[in-house]
C-alpha positions as CSV (number, residue, x, y, z in Angstrom):
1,X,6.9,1.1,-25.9
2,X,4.8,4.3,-24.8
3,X,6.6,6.5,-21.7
4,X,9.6,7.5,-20.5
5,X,13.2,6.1,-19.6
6,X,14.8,7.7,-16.2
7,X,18.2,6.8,-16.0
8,X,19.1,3.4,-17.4
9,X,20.0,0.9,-15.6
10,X,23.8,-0.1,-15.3
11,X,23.6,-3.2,-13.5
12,X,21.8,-5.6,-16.3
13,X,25.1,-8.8,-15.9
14,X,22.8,-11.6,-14.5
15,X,20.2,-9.5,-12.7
16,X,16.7,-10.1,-12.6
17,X,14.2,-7.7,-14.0
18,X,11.0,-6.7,-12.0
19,X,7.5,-4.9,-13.2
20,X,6.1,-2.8,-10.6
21,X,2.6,-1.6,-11.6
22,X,1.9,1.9,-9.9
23,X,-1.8,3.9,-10.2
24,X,-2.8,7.2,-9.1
25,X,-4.1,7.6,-5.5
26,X,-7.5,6.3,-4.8
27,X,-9.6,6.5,-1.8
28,X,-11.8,3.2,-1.9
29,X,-11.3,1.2,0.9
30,X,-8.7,-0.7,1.2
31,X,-6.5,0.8,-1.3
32,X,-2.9,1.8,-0.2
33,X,-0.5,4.2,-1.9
34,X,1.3,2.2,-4.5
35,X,3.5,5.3,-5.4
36,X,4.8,5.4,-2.0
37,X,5.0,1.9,-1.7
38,X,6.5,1.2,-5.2
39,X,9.3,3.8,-4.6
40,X,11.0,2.1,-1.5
41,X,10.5,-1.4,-2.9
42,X,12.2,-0.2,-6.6
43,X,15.3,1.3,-3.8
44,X,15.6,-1.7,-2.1
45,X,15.3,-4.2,-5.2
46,X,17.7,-1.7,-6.8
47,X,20.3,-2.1,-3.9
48,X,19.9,-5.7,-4.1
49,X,21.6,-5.7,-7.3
50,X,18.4,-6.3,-9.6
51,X,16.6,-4.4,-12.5
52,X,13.2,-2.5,-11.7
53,X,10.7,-0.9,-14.1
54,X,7.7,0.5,-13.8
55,X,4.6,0.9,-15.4
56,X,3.0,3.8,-14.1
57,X,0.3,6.3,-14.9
58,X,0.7,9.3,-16.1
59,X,0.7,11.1,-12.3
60,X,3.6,8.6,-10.9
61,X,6.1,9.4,-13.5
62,X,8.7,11.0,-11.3
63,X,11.0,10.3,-8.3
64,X,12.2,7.1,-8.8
65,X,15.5,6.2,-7.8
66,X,18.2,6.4,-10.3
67,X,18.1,2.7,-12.4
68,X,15.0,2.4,-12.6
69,X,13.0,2.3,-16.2
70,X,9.8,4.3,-16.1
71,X,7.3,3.4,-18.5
72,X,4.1,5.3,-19.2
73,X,0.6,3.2,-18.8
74,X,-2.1,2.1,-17.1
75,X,-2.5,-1.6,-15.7
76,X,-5.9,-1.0,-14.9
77,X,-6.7,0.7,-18.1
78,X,-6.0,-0.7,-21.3
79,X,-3.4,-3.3,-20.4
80,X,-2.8,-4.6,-23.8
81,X,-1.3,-1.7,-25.1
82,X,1.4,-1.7,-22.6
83,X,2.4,-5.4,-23.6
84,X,5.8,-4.5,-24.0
85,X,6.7,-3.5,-20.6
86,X,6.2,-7.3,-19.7
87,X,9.2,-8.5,-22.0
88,X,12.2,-9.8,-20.3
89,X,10.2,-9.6,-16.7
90,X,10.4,-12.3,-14.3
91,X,8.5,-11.3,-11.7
92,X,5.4,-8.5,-11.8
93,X,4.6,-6.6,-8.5
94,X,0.7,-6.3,-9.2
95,X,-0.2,-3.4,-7.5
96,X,-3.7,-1.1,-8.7
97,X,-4.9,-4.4,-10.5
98,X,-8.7,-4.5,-11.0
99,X,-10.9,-7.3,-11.7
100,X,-12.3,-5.8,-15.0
101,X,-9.0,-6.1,-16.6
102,X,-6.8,-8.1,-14.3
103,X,-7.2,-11.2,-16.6
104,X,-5.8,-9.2,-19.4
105,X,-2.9,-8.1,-17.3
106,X,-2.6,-12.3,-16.5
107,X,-3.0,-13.3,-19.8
108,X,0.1,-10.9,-20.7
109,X,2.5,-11.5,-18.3
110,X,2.2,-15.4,-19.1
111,X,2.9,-14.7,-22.9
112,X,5.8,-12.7,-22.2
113,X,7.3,-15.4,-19.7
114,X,6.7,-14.0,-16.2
115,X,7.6,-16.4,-13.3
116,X,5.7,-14.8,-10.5
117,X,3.0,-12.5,-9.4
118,X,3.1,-10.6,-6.0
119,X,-0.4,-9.4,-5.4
120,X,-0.8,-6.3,-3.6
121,X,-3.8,-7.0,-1.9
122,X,-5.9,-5.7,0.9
123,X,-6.1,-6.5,4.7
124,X,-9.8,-8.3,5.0
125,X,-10.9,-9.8,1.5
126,X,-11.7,-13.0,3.2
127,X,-14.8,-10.8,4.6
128,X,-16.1,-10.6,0.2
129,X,-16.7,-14.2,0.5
130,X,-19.7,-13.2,2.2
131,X,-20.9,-12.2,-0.6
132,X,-21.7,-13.0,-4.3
133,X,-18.4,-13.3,-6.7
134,X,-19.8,-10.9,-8.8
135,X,-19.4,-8.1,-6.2
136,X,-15.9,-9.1,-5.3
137,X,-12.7,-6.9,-5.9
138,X,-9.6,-7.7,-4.1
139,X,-10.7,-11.3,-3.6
140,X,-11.5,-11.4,-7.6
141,X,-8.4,-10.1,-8.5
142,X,-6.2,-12.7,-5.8
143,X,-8.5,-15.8,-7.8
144,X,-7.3,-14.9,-10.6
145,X,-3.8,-14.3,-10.1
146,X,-3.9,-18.3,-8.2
147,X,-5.5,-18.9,-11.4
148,X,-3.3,-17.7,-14.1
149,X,-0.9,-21.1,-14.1
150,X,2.2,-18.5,-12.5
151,X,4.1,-18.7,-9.2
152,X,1.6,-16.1,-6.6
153,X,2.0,-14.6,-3.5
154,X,-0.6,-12.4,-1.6
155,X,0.2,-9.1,0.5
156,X,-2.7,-7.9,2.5
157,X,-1.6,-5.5,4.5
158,X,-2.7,-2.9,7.1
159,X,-3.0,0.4,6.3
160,X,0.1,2.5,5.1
161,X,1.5,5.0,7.4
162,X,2.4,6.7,4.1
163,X,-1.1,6.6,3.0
164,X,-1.9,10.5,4.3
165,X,0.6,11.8,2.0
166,X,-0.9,9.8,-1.1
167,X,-4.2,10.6,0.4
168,X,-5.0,7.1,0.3
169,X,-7.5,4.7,2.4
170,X,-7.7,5.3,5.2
171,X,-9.5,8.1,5.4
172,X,-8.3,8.8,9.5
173,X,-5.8,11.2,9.5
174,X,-5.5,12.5,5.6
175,X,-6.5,16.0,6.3
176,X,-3.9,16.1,9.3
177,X,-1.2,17.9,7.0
178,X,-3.6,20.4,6.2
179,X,-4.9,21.0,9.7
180,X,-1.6,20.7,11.6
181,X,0.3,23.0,9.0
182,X,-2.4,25.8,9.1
183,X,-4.4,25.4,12.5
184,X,-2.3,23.4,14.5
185,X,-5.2,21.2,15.4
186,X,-6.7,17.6,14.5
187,X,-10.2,17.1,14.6
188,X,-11.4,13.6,14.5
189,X,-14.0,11.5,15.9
190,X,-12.9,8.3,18.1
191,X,-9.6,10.5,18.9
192,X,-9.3,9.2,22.7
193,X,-10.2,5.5,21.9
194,X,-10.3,4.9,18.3
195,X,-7.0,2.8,17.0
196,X,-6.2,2.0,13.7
197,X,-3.5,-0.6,12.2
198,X,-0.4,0.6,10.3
199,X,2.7,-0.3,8.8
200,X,5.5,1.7,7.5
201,X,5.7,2.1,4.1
202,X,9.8,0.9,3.9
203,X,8.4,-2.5,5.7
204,X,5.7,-3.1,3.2
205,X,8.0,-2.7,0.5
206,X,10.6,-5.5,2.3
207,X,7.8,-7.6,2.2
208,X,7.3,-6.9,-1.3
209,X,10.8,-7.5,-1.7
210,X,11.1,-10.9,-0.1
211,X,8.1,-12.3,-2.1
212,X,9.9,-11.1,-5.5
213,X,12.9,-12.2,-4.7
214,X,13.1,-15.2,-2.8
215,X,10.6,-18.9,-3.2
216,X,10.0,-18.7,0.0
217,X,6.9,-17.3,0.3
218,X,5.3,-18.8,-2.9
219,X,1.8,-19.9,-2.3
220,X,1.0,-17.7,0.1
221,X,-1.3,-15.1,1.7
222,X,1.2,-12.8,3.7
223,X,-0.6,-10.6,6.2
224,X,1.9,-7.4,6.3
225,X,0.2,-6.0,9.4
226,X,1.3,-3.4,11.7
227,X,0.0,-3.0,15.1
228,X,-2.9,-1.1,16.4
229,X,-2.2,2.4,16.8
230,X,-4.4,5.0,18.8
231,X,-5.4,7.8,16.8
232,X,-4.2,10.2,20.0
233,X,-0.8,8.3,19.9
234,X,-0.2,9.5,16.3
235,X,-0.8,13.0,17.1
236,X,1.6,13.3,19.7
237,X,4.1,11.2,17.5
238,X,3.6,14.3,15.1
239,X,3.5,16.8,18.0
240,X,7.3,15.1,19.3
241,X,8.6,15.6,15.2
242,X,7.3,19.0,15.3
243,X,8.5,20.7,18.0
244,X,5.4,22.0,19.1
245,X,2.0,21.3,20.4
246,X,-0.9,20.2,18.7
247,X,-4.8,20.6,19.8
248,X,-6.9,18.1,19.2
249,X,-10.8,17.9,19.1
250,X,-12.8,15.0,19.3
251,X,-15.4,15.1,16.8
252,X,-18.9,12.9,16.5
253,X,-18.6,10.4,13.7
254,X,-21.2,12.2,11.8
255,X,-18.8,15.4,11.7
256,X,-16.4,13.7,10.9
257,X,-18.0,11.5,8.2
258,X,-19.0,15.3,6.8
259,X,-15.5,16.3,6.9
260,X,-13.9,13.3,4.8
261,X,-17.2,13.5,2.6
262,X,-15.9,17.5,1.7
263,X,-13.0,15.8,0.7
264,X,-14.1,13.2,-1.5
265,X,-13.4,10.5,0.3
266,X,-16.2,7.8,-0.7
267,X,-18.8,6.6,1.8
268,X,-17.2,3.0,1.5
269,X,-14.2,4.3,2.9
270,X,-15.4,6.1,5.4
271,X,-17.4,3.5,6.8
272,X,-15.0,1.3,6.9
273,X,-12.5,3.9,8.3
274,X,-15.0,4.8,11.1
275,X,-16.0,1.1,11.9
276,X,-12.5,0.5,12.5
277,X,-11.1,3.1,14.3
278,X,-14.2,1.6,17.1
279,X,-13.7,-2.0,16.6
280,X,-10.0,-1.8,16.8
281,X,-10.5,0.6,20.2
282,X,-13.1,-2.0,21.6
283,X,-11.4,-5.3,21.1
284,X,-7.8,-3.4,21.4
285,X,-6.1,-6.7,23.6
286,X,-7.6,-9.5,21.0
287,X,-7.0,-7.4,17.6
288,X,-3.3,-7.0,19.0
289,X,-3.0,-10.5,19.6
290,X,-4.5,-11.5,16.5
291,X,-1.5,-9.2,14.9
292,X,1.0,-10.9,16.9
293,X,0.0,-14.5,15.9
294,X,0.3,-13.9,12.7
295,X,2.8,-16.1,10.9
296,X,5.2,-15.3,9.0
297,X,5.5,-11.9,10.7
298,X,6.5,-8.9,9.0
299,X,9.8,-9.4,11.5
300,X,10.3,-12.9,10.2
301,X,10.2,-12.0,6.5
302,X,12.3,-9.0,6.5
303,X,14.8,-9.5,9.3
304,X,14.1,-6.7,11.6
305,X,11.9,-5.3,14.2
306,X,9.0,-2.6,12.1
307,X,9.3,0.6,12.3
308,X,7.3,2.5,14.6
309,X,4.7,5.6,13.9
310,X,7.7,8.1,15.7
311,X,10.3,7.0,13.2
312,X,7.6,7.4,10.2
313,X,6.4,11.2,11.9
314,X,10.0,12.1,12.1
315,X,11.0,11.0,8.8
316,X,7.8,13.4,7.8
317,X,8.0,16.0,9.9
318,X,8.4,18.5,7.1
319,X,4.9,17.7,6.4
320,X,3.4,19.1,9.1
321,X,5.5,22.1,9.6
């Protein structure tokens, strides 16, 4: 098997074994930062007394927590040379899947044995149906997991409150680091009304966790989603971590659309991005409801309240310094 081993595992005596699949950052919509997100769920599957490895490219070799096996490969490219790192696996976290090679992915999981598949989706792929199955992505890849003859679970979430660090979809708020760090200023359109959903990476990953580890939840289309934050709320969550003040501009959606553009960030993404930052804003007291309603919430699968934007800005303060 291609890669490399970071500090064996020492607790193998009637543990379960988990793949976590982990690409490199991408900006299309809807993507979230399966780096960031793998890491916390390969701590807290860890502390649960289980195995964890990891099939990552060649970018998200590093910094996992000690015990976990790090393998070197691509799920989305060329799954069938990474066969191996499906042996002895009972449950896959499916995260970077795409539908070109998804069924290969399927097809080897089910030889080697796998129980389950955890999808890491995206929040919104009931909107694809609109559309021909040929176009679909995340919706193609979530058929075929519910088609493979294995135990699924679906995890669409919001967006990742980690995402700006991965530089990840959403496009709002990725060139903050940058800006704060050198300017001490944020320049976005929508920045009075615009809100945006998010959830912190750690409660993602419990979600994650619960799915993997538990039946509960088999069957299912989890909706991980975080409540609707304003974009001027997370600047003065980052200002509070900081210690200092930070000036803010609001920008026309054009200007902004130019900015993320500089920065490669895909016009798919930023039109979703944009359209949600002024739907969110506009229908702010349904959209929260919406979240609320949702059951099971991410309180009821992991046990405790999510954490809020301040705990994630101080956490990452350093960021921004």
């Amino acid at each position: 098997m291609s890669g490399i081993t970071v500090t064996p595992s020492t607790n193998t005596s009637g543990s379960r074994l988990h793949l976590l699949t982990v690409v490199s950052p991408r900006k299309g919509a809807g993507c979230s930062p399966t780096g960031i997100v793998g890491r916390r769920l390969a701590r807290q599957l860890t502390a649960a007394g289980d195995r964890v490895r990891v099939l990552a490219e060649s970018d998200q070799l590093h910094d996992w927590p000690a015990g976990t096996e790090v393998v070197e490969g691509s799920v989305s490219r060329r799954p069938l040379e990474y066969a191996e790192a499906f042996e002895g696996v009972d449950a896959v976290f499916l995260a970077g899947a795409v539908p070109e090679t998804v069924e290969e992915v399927l097809d080897t999981a089910r030889t080697a044995g796998v129980r389950r598949i955890v999808v890491l989706s995206s929040h919104g792929p009931e909107y694809e149906l609109a559309h021909p199955p040929e176009t679909w992505f995340w919706l193609a890849v979530e058929r075929a997991v519910e088609r493979s003859g294995m135990e699924w679970t679906h995890i669409r979430p919001s967006a990742v409150m980690g995402a700006a660090i991965e530089v990840t979809y959403p496009a709002t708020g990725s060139d903050w680091p940058d800006t704060i760090r050198t300017e001490g200023v944020v320049r976005e359109a929508f920045l009075n009304d615009g809100h945006y959903p998010f959830i912190h990476e750690d409660d993602l990953a419990a979600v994650a966790a619960a799915a993997l580890r538990t039946g509960d939840h088999v069957g299912r289309i989890l909706e991980a989603v975080g409540l609707p934050i304003s974009t001027r709320a997370r600047v003065e969550s980052i200002a509070r971590a900081i210690g200092r003040d930070i000036a803010t501009v609001d920008t026309t959606p054009d200007e902004s659309r130019e900015t993320w553009r500089r920065n490669d960030w895909p016009d798919d993404s930023i039109d979703v991005t944009l359209y949600a930052l002024q739907e969110y804003g506009a229908h702010l007291a349904e959209l929260t409801q919406w979240t609320l309603d949702q059951r099971p919430s991410v309180h009821e699968i992991t046990g405790r309240r999510p954490r809020p934007f301040d705990a994630w800005a101080r956490e990452h303060a350093h960021l921004f310094r």
